[in-house]
C-alpha positions in Angstrom: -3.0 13.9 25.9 -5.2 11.2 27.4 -4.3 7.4 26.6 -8.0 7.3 25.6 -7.3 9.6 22.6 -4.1 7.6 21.7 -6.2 4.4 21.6 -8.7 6.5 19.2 -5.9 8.2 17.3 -4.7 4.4 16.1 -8.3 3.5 15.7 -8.7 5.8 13.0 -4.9 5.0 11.4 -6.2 1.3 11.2 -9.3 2.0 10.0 -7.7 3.8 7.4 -5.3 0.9 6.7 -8.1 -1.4 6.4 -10.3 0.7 3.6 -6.9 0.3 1.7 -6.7 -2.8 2.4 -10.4 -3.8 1.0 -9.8 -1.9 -1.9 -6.3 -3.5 -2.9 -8.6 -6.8 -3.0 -9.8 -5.6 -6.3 -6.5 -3.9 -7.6 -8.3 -1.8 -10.5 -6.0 1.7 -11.3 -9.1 3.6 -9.2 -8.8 1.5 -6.3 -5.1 1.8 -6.3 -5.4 5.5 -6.7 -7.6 5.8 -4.0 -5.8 4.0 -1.6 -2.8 5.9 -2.1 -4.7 9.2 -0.3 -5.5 6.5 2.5 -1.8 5.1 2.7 -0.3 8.8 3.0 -2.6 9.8 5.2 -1.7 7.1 7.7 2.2 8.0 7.7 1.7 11.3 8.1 -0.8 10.9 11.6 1.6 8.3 12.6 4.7 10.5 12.2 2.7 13.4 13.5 2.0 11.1 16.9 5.0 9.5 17.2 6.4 11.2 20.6 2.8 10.9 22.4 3.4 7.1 20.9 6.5 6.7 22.5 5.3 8.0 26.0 2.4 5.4 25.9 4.6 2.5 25.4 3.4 1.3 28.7 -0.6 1.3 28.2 -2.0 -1.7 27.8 -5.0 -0.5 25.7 -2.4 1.2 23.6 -0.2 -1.5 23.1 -3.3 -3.3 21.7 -4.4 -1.2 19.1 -0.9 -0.5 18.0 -0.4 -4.5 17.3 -3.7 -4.0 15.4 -2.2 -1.2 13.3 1.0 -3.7 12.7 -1.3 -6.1 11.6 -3.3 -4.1 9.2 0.1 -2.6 7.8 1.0 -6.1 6.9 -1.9 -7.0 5.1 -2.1 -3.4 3.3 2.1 -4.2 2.6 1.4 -8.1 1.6 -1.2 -6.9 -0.6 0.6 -4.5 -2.7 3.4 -6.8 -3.1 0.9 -9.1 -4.9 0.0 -6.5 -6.8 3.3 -5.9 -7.9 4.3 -9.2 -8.5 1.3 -10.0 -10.8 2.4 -6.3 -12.9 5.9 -7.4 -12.9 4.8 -10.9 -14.2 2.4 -9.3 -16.9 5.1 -7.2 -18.2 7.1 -10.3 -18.7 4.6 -11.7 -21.0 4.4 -8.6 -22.3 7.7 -8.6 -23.0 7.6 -11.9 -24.3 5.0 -11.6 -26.5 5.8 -8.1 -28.2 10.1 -8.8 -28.4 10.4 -12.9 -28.2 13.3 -14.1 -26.3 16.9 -12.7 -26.2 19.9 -14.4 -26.4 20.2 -15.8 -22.7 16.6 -16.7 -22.8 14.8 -13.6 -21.2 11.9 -12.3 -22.4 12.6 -9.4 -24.6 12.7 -5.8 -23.3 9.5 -3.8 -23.6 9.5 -0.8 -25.4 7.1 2.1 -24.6 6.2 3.9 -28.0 5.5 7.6 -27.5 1.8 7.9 -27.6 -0.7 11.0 -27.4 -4.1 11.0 -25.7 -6.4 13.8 -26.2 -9.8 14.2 -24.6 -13.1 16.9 -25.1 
């Protein structure tokens, strides 16, 4: 395997971690579901490369774009903890607004009715 084709093997993983990325700037559910593919995708080529990885530790070139793949991570991985926090907050005020307050001052517990969606 040529270092070449290692550099253009993490090319495509951070390319990949940035489409996520853009689309976790707009977290709508299809965004979030589409990113997923993207996320999984990325693993799975980096597991798959690890051991040509490892033997490239010393290549400049590599060394590079793996940084750039770090960086991408951590903006895909800072970006979905937003998201997170901001659902974890809304369910608060869900929570909140649907139960009140308990005893010790939390919001109340949301409960999930059973519900039944049926499309033609």
């Amino acid at each position: 395997m040529h270092a070449a084709s290692i550099v253009e093997h993490l090319a495509r993983v951070r390319s990949q971690l940035d489409q996520a990325g853009e689309r976790l700037t707009s977290p709508s559910t299809d965004a979030l579901d589409s990113c997923t593919e993207d996320l999984a995708s990325a693993v799975r080529q980096l597991a798959q490369w690890q051991p040509l990885l490892v033997a490239e530790a010393g290549n400049p070139a590599a060394l590079e774009e793996a940084w750039r793949v770090r960086r991408s991570f951590q903006r895909v991985r800072a970006l979905l903890h937003g998201a997170a926090g901001f659902h974890a907050n809304w369910m608060r005020i869900r929570g909140t607004m649907s139960a009140g307050y308990t005893a010790s001052g939390e919001p109340g517990p949301v409960r999930y009715g059973s519900r039944v969606c049926l499309q033609a």
